[in-house]
Steps between C-alpha positions, in 0.01 A plus 500: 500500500644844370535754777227711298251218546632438881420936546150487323362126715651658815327819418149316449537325807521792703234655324258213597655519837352872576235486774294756275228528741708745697480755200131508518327809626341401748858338682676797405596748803327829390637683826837529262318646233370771756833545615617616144208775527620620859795646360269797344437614857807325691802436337692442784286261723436269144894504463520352853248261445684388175831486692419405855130285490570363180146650335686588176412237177789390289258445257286849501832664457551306196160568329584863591821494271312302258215815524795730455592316197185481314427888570857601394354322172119699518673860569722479157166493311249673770632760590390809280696585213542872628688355739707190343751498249475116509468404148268130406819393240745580793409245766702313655367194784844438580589856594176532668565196721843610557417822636209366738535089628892511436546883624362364830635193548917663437354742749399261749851252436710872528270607808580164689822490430585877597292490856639119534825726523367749705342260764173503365245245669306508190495140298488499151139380482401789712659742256343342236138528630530836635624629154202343357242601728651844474371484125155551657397845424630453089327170497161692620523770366683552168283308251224759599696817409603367201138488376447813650765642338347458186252738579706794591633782326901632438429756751372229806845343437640623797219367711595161349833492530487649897290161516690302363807628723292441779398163446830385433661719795270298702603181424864633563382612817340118619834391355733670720253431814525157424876504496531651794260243669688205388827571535408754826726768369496829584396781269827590381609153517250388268550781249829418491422156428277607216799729308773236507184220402421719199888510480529124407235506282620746276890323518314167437280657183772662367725122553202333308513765217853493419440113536215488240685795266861267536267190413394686205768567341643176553212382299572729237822407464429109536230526215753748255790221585278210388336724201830511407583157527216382295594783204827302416 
């Protein structure tokens, strides 16, 4: 048996071996899904209950990311075209998906590893789910203005843009709340946290661009060698 056919029987087995009736509604713990909505009026106390009661789902935070995704893909063709210069012919899924799932998982490995440093208590899981819960307010709120946005002049533009700001200032804001939960930093502490996390994402970014611009070229050259070998 090849180790392809060994990969796809063992995946089937465990497949029939999930206990699905724990993913019905009715068995599902719907105090978690509260929990998620708490952080519009406490931030801090649903942090705590993430970190220190273990209230937080593992798998809410990833339907939130998944949310994150599929709006990312919505706003390039919602939002109104006075304020978009998104163009149909120019889309990309790939760049989409890089700058939302990927963005916040590089965040969450450079977050861990920075405060792991500083003598965070924070876990990687932790990070994970508060950066995903702290997607909240875009999740909620920023299919709706782009359909609003299609009914508002050049001249409301500033309205929509302060919104905009604001919803994504707020998500910011649950982010760095959460930080400071889970890794009980201090203010500064966690700030500083944040610049040299934002730090290794940009050094790592610019690694994988010279990576895929190096692999590039080495595929240009590879192709021209072997053009060249098939000419004579």
């Amino acid at each position: 048996m090849t180790n392809i056919k060994k990969f796809v029987l063992g995946t089937i087995i465990k497949f029939k071996q999930i206990d699905w009736n724990k993913f019905k509604w009715s068995n599902l713990d719907k105090t978690k899904i509260i929990v998620l909505f708490r952080l519009f009026t406490h931030p801090i106390d649903t942090f705590n209950d993430l970190k220190y009661e273990k209230r937080g789902s593992l798998a809410l935070a990833n339907i939130m990311v998944t949310l994150f995704f599929i709006e990312s893909i919505m706003d390039y063709f919602f939002v109104g075209y006075l304020f978009s210069n998104n163009e149909i012919q120019s889309f990309n899924l790939l760049t989409i998906f890089l700058k939302s799932v990927i963005l916040i998982a590089i965040w969450s490995v450079m977050n861990w590893a920075v405060c792991t440093l500083l003598e965070g208590d924070g876990t990687f899981k932790e990070i994970w789910m508060v950066s995903c819960y702290s997607l909240l307010p875009i999740v909620i709120f920023r299919i709706p203005l782009d359909l609003i946005s299609n009914m508002l002049t050049l001249n409301e533009g500033p309205l929509f843009n302060a919104i905009t700001s604001f919803i994504f200032l707020w998500a910011f804001l649950l982010l760095f709340l959460g930080i400071i939960t889970v890794h009980q930093f201090s203010v500064m502490k966690t700030f500083v946290a944040f610049l040299l996390s934002c730090g290794m994402i940009a050094i790592v970014a610019f690694l994988l661009l010279l990576s895929f611009s190096i692999f590039q070229q080495m595929s240009a050259f590879v192709k021209t060698i072997i053009r060249e070998i098939f000419r004579r």
